[in-house]
Backbone as a chain_set.jsonl record, in Angstrom:
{"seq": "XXXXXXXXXXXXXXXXXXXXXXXXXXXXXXXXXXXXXXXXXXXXXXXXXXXXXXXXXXXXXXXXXXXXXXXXXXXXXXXXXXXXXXXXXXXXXXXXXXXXXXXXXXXXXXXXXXXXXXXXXXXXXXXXXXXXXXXXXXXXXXXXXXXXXXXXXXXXXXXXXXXXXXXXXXXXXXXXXXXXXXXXXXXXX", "coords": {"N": [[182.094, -19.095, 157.752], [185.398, -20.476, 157.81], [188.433, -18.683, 156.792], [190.826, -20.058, 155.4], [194.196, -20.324, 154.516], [194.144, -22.761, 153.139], [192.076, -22.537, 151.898], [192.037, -20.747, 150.578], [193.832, -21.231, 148.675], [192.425, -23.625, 147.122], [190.35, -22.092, 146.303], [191.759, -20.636, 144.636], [192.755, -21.888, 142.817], [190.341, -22.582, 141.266], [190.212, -19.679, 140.415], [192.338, -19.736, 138.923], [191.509, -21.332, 136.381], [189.757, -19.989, 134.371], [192.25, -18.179, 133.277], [193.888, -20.499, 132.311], [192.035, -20.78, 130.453], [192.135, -18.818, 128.382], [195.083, -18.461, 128.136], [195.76, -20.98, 126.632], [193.805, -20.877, 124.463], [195.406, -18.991, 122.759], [197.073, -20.487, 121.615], [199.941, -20.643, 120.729], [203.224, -21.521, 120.57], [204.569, -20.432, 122.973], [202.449, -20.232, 124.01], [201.793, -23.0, 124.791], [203.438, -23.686, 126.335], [203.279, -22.048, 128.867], [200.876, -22.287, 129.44], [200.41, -25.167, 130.302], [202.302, -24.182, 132.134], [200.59, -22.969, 134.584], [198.46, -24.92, 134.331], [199.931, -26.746, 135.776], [200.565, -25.51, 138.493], [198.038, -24.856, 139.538], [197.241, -27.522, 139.721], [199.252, -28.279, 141.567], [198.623, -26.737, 143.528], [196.173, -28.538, 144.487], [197.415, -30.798, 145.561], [198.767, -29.16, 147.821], [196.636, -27.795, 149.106], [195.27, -29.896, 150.487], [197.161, -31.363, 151.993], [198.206, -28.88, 153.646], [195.746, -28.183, 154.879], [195.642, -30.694, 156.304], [198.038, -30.728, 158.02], [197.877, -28.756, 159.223], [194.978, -28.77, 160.972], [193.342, -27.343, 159.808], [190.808, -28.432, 158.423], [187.724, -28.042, 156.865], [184.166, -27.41, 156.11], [183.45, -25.975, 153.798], [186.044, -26.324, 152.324], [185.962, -28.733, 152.16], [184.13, -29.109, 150.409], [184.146, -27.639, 148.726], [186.84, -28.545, 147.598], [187.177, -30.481, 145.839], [185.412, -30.016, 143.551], [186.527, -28.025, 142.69], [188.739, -29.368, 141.575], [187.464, -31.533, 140.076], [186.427, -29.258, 138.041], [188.883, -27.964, 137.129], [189.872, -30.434, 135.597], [187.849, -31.258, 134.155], [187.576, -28.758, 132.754], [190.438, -29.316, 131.574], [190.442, -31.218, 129.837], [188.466, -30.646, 128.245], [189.206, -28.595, 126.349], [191.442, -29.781, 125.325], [190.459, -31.772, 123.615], [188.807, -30.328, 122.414], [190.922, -29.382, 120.625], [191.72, -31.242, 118.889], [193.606, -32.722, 120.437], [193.385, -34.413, 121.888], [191.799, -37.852, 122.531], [188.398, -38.2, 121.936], [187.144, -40.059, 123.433], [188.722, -40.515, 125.888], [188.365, -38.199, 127.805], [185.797, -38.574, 127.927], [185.561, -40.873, 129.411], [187.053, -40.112, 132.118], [185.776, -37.937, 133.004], [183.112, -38.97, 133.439], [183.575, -40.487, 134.911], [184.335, -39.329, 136.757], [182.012, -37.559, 137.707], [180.486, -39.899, 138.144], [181.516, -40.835, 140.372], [181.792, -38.998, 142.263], [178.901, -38.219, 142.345], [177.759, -40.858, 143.875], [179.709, -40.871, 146.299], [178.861, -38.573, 147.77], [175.255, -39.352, 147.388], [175.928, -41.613, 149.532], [177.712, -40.104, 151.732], [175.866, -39.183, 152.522], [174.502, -40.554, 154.413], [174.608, -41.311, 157.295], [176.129, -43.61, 158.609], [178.229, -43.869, 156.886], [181.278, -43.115, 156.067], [183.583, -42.095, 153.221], [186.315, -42.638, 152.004], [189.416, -41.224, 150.102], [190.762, -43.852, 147.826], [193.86, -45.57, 147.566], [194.024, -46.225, 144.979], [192.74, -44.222, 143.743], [194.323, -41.816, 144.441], [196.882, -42.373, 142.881], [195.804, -42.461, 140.251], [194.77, -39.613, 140.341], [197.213, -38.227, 140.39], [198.598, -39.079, 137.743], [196.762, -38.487, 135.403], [197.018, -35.786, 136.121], [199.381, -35.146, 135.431], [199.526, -35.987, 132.748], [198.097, -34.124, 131.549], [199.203, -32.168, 131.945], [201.444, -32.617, 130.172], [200.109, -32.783, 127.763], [199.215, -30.593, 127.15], [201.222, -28.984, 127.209], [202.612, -30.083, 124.633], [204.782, -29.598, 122.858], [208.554, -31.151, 121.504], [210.588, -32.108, 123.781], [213.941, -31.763, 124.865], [214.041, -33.667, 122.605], [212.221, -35.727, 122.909], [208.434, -36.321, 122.463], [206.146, -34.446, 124.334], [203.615, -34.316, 123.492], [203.132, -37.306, 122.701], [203.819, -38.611, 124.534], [202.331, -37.866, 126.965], [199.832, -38.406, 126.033], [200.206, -41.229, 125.966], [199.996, -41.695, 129.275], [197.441, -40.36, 129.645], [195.989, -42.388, 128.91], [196.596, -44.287, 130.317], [195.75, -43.37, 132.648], [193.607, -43.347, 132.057], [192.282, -46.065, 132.538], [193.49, -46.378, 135.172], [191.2, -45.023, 135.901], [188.888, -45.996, 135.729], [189.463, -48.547, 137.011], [189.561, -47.478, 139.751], [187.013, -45.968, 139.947], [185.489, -48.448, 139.855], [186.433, -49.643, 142.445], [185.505, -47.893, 144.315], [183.171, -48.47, 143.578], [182.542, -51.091, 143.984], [183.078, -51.178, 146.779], [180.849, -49.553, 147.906], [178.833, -51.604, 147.221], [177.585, -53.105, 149.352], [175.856, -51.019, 150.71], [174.853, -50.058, 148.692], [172.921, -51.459, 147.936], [171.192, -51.84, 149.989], [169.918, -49.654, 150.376], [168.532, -49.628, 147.98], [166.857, -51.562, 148.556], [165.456, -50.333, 151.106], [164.085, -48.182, 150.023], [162.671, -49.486, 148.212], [161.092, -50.475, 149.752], [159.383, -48.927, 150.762]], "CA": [[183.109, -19.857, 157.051], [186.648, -20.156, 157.85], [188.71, -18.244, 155.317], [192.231, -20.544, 155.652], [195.213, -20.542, 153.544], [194.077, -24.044, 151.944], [190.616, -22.964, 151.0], [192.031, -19.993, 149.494], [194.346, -21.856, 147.676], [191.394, -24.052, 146.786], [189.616, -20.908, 145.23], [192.754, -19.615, 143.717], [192.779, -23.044, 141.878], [189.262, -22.192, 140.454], [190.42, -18.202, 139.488], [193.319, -20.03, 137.508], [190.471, -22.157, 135.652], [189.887, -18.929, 133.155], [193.716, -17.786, 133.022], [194.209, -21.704, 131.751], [191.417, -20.937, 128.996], [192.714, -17.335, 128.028], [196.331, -18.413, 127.342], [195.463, -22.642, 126.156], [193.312, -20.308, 123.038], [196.469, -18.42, 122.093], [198.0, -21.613, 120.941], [201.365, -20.451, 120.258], [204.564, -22.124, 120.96], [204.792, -19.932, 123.928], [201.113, -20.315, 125.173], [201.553, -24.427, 125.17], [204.331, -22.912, 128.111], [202.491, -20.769, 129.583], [199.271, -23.351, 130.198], [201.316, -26.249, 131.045], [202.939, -23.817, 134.047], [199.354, -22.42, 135.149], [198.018, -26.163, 135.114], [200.827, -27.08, 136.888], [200.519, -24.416, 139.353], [196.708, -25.216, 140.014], [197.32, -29.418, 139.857], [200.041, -28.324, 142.897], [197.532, -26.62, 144.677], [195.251, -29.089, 144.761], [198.106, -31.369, 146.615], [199.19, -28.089, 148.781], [195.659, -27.322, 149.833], [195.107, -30.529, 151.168], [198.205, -31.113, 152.651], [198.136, -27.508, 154.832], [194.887, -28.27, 156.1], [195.703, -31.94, 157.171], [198.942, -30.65, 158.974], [197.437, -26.995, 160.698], [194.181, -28.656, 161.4], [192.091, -26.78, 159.127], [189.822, -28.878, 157.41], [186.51, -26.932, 156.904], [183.001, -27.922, 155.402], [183.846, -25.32, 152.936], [187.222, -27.047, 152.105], [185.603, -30.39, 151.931], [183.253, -29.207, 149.44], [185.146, -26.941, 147.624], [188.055, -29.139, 146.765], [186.854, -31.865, 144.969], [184.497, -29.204, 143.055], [187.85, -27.24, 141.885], [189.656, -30.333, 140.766], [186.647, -31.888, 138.613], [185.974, -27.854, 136.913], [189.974, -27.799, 136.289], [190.444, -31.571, 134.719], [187.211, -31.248, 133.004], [188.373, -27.663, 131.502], [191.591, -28.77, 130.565], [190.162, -32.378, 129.033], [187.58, -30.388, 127.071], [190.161, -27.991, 125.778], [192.398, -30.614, 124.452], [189.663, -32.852, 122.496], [188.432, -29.363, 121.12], [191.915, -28.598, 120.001], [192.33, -32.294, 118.511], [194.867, -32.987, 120.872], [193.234, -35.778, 123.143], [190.964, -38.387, 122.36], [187.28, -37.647, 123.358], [186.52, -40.79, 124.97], [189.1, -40.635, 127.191], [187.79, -37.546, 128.392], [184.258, -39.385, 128.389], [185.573, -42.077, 130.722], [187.424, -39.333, 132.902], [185.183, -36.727, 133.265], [181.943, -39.707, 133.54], [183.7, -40.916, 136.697], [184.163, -38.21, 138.227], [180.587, -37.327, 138.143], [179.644, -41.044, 139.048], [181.859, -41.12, 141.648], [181.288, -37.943, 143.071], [177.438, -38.67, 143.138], [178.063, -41.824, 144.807], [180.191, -40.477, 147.264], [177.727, -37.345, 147.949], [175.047, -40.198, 148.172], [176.893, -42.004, 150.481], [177.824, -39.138, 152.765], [174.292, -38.236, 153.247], [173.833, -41.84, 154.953], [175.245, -41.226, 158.269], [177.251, -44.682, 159.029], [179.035, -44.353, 155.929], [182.721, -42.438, 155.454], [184.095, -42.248, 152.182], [187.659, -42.357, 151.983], [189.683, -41.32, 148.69], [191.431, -44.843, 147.772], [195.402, -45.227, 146.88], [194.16, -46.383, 143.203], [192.278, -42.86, 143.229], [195.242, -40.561, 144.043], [197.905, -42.531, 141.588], [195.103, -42.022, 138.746], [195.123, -38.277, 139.859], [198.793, -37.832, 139.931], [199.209, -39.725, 136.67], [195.668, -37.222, 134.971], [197.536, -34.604, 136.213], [201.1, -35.65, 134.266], [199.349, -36.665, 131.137], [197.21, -33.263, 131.041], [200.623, -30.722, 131.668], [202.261, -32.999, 129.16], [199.215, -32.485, 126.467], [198.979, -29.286, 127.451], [202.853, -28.582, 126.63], [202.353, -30.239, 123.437], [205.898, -29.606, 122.093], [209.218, -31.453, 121.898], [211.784, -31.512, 124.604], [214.932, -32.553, 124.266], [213.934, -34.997, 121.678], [210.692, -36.188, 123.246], [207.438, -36.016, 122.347], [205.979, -34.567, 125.356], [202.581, -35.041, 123.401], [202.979, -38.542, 122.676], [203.994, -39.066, 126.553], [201.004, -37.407, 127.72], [198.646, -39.404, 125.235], [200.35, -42.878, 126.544], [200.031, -41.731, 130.25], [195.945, -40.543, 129.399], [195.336, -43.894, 128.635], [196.864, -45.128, 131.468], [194.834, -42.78, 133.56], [191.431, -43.693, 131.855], [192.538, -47.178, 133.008], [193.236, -46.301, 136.414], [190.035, -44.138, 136.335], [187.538, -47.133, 135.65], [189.282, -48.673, 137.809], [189.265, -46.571, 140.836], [185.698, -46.447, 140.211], [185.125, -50.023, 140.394], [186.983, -49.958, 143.752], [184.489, -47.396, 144.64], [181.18, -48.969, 143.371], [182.692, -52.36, 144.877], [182.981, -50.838, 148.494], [179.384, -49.758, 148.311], [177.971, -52.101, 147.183], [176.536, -53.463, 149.77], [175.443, -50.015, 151.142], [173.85, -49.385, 147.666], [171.867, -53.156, 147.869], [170.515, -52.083, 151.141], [169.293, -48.642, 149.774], [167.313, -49.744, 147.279], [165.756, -52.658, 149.298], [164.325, -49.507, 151.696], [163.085, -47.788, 149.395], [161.6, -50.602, 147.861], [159.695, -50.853, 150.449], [158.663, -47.465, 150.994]], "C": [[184.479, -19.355, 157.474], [187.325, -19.935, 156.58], [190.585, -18.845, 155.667], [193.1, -20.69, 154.701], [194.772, -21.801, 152.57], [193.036, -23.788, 151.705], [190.905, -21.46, 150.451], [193.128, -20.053, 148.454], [193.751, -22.516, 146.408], [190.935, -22.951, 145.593], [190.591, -20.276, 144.358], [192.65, -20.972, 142.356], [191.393, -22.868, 140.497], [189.53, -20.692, 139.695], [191.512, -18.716, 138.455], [192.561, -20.531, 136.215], [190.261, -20.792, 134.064], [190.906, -18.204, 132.514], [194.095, -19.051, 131.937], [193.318, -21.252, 130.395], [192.198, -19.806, 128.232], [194.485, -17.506, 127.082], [196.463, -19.947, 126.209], [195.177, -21.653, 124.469], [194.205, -19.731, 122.129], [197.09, -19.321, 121.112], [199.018, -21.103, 119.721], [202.194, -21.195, 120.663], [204.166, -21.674, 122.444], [203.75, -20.368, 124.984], [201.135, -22.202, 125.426], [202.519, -24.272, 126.76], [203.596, -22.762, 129.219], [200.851, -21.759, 130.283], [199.746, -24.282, 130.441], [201.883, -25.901, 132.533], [201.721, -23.766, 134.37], [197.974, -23.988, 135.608], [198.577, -26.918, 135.937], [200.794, -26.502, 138.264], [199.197, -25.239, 140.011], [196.897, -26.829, 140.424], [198.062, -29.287, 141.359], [199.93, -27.848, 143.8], [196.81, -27.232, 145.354], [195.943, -30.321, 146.321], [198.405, -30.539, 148.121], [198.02, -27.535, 149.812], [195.4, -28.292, 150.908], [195.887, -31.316, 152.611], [198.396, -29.867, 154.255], [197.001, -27.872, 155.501], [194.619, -29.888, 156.805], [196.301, -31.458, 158.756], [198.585, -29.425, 159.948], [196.107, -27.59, 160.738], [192.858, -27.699, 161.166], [191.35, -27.374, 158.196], [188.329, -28.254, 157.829], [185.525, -27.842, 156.075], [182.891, -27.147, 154.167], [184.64, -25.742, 152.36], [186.652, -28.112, 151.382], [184.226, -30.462, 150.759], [183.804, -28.86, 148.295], [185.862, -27.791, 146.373], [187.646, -29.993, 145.754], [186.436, -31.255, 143.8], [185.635, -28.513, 142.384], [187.995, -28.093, 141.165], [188.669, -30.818, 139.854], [186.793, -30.272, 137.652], [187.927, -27.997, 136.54], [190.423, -29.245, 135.543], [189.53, -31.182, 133.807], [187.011, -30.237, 132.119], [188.877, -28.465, 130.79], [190.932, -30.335, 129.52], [189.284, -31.45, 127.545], [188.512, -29.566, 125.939], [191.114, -28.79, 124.609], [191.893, -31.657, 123.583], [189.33, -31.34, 121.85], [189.742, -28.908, 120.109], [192.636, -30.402, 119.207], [193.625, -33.137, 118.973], [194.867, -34.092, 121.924], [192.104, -36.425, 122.709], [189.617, -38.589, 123.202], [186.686, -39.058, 124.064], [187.123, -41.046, 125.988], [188.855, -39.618, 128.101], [186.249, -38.052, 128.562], [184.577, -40.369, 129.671], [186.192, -41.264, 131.669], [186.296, -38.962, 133.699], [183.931, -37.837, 133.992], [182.193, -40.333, 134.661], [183.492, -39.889, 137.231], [182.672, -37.739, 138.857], [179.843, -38.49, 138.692], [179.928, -40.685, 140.566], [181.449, -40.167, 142.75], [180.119, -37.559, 143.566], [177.358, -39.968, 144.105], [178.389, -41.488, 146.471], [179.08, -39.148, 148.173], [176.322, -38.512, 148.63], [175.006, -41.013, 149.919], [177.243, -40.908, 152.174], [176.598, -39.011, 153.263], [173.95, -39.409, 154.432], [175.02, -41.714, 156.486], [176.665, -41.669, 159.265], [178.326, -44.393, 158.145], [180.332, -43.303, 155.885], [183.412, -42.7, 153.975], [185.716, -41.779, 152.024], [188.423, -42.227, 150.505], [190.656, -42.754, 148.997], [193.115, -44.197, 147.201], [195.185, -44.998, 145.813], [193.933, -44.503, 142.97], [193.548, -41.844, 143.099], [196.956, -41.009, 143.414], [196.884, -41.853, 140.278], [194.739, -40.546, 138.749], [196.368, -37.817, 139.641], [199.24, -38.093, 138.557], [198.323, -38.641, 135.519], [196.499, -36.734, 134.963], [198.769, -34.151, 135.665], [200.865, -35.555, 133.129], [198.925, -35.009, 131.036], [198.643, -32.288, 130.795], [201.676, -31.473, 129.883], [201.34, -32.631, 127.818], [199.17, -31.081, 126.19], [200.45, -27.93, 126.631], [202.677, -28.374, 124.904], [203.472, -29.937, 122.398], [207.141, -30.865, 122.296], [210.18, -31.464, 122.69], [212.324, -32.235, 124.995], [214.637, -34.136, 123.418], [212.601, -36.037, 121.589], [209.576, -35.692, 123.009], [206.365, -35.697, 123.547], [204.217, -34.562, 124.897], [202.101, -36.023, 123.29], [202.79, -39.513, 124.254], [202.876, -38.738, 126.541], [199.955, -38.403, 127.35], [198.847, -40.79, 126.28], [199.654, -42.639, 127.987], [198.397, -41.593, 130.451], [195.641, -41.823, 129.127], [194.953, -44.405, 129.529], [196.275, -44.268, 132.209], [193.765, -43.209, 133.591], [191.752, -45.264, 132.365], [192.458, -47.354, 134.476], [191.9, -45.772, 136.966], [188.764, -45.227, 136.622], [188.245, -48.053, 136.812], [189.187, -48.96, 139.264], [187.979, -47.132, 141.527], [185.289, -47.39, 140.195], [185.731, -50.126, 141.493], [185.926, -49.289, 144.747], [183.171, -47.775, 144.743], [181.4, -50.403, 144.248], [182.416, -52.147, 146.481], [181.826, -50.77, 148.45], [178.757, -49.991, 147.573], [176.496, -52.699, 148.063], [175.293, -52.18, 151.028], [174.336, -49.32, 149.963], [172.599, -50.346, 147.458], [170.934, -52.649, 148.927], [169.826, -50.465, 151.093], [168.542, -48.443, 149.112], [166.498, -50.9, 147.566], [165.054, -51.13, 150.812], [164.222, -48.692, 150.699], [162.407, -48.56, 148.536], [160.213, -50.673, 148.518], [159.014, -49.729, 151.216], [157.126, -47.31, 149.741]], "O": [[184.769, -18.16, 157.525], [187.109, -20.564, 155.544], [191.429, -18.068, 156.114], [192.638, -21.379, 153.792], [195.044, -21.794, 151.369], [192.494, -24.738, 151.14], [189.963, -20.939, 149.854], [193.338, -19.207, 147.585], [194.084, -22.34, 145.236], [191.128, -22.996, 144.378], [190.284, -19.487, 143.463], [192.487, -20.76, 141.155], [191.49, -22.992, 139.276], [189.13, -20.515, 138.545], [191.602, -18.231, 137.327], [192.949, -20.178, 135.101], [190.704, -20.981, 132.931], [190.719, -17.644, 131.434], [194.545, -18.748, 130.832], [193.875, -21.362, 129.303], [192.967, -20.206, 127.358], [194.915, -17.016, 126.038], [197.147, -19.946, 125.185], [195.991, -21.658, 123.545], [194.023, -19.82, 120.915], [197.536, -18.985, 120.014], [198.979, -21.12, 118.49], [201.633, -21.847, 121.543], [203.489, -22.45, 123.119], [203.881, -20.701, 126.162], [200.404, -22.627, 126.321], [202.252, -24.67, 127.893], [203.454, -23.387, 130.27], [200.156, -21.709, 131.298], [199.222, -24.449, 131.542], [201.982, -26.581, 133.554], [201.424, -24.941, 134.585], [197.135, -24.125, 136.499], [198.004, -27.664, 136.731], [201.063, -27.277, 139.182], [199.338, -26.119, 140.86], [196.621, -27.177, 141.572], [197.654, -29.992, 142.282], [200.585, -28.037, 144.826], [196.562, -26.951, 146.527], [195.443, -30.597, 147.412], [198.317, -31.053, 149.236], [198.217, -27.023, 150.914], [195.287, -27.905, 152.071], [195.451, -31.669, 153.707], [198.63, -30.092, 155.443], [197.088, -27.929, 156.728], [193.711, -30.203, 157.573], [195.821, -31.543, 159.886], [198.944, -29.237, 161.11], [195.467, -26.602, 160.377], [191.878, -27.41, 161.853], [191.229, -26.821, 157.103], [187.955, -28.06, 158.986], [185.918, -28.833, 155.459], [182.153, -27.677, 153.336], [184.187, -25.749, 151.215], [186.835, -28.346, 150.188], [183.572, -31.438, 150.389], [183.942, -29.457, 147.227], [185.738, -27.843, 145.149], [188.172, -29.841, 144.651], [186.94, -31.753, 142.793], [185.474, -28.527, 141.163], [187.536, -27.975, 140.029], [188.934, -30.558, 138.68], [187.318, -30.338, 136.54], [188.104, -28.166, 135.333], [191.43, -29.139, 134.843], [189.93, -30.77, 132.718], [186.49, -30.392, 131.014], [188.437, -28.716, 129.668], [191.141, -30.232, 128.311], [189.45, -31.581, 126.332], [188.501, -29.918, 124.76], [191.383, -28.482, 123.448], [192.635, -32.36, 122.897], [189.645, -31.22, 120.667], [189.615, -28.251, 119.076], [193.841, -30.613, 119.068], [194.374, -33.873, 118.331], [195.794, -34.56, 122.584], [191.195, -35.645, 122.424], [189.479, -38.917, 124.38], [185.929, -39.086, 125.035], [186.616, -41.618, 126.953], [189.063, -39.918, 129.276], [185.666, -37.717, 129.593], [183.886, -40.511, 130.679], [185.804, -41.817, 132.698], [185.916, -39.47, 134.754], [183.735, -37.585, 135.181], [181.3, -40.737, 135.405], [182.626, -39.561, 138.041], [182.318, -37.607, 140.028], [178.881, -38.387, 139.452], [179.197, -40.402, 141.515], [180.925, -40.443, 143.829], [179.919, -36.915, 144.595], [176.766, -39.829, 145.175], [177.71, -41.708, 147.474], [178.779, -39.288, 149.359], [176.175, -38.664, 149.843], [174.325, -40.926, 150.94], [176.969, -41.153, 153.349], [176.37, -38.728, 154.439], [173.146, -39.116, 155.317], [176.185, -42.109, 156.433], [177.51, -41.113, 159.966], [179.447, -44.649, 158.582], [179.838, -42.294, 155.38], [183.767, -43.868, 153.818], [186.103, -40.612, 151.949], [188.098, -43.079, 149.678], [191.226, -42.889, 150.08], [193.48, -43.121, 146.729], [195.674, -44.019, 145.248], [194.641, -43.736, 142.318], [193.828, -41.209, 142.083], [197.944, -40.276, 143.453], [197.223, -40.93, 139.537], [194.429, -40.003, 137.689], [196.601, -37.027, 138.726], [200.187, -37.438, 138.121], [199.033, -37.973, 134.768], [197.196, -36.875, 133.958], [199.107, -32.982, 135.482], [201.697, -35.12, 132.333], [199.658, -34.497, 130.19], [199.021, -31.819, 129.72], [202.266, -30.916, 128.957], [201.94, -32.185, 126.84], [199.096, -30.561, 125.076], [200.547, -26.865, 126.021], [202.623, -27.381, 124.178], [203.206, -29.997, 121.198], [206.867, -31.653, 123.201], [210.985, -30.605, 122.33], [211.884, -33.277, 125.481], [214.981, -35.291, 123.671], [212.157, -36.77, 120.706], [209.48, -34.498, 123.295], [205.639, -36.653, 123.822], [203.439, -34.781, 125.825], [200.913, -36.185, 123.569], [202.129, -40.426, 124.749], [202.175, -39.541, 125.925], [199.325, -39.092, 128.152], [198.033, -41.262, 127.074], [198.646, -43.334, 128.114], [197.85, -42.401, 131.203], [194.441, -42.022, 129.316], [193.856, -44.864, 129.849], [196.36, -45.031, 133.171], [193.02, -43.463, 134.537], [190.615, -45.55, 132.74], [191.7, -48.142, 135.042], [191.5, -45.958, 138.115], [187.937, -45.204, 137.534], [187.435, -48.338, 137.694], [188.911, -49.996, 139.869], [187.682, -47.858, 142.476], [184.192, -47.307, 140.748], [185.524, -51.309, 141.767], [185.51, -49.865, 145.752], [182.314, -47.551, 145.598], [180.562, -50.777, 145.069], [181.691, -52.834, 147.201], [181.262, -51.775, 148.883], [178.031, -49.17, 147.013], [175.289, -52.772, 147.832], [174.367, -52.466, 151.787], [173.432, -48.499, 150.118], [171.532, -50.034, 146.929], [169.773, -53.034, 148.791], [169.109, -50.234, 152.066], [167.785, -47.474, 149.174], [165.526, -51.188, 146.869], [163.966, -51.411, 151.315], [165.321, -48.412, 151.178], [161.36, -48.074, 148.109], [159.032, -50.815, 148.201], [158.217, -49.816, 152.15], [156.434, -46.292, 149.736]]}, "num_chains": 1, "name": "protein.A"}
C-alpha cells in the first residue's frame, strides 16, 4: 500500500471520528464549538483528500476504498449523535444514512461487474456539501449573531434528505438496466 498524503488524511478523518464523540458528549456551550470545528476539519478533509490525489496522481485502491468508508462512519456518527441528543430528526438520519448503504452496495455491486464505472453524480456532491453544512450547523447548535444556527441546519437537513433520495434515484436510474440484466442471469442460472 501506498502511504500518500490523501490517504493519510483519509485516516486522519476516521481518528477525528472519536475526538468528534469525546467533545459532542461534553455538551457545553464551548463543546457545540469545539465539534462543529473538528467536523469541519474532517468534512474538509474529505474534499482535500480527494482533491491531492486527483492533482499529484495518487489515487490508490486503498484511497478508493477508504474514502467513501470514512465519510459514511463520520456522517453516520455525527447523524446518530444529534437524534440521540434530540437535536435532529431520526428519519432524516434514516433516509441519509439508508442511502448511503444502498448506494454504496449498489455501487460495490456494480464495480464488481467489469464493464461498469461508477461515477459520483453532481446531485451527489451538492447533497454532500449541503449534509456537511446542515451537520456543522446542528452540531454548533447556538445563536450567532442573531441566527439560529440550529434552525439553519434543520432547514438545510431537510434539504439534504431531499437531495439524498434523490441522488439515489439518479443512481438506481443509471443502473437500471445493468441491474435488469443481472437478475435475468441469474435467473437463469
Amino acid at each position: 500500500m501506498k502511504w500518500t498524503i490523501s490517504n493519510q488524511l483519509t485516516l486522519g478523518r476516521v481518528v477525528l471520528i472519536p475526538v468528534l464523540i469525546a467533545v459532542f458528549y461534553l455538551a457545553t456551550p464551548l463543546a457545540y464549538w469545539v465539534s462543529a470545528i473538528v467536523f469541519s476539519l474532517a468534512a474538509f478533509t474529505d474534499w482535500l483528500d480527494g482533491y491531492l490525489a486527483r492533482t499529484r496522481g495518487e489515487e490508490t485502491a486503498f484511497g478508493k476504498f477508504l474514502d467513501p468508508v470514512a465519510d459514511k462512519l463520520l456522517v453516520a456518527t455525527a447523524l446518530v449523535m444529534l437524534v440521540s441528543a434530540d437535536m435532529a430528526p431520526a428519519i432524516l438520519a434514516v433516509i441519509i444514512i439508508g442511502r448511503e448503504i444502498t448506494i454504496g452496495a449498489l455501487r460495490e455491486w456494480l464495480a464488481q461487474r467489469a464493464s461498469v464505472i461508477v461515477h459520483v453524480s453532481q446531485m451527489a456532491k451538492w447533497k454532500t456539501a449541503i449534509q456537511m453544512l446542515a451537520i456543522v450547523l446542528l452540531l454548533l447548535h447556538v445563536d450567532v449573531m442573531g441566527f439560529s444556527m440550529h434552525e439553519t441546519g434543520l432547514v438545510l437537513l431537510w434539504l439534504a434528505a431531499v437531495l439524498t433520495l434523490w441522488s439515489g434515484y439518479e443512481y438506481i436510474r443509471d443502473a437500471w438496466p445493468e441491474l435488469k440484466e443481472g437478475s435475468i442471469d441469474s435467473s437463469s442460472k
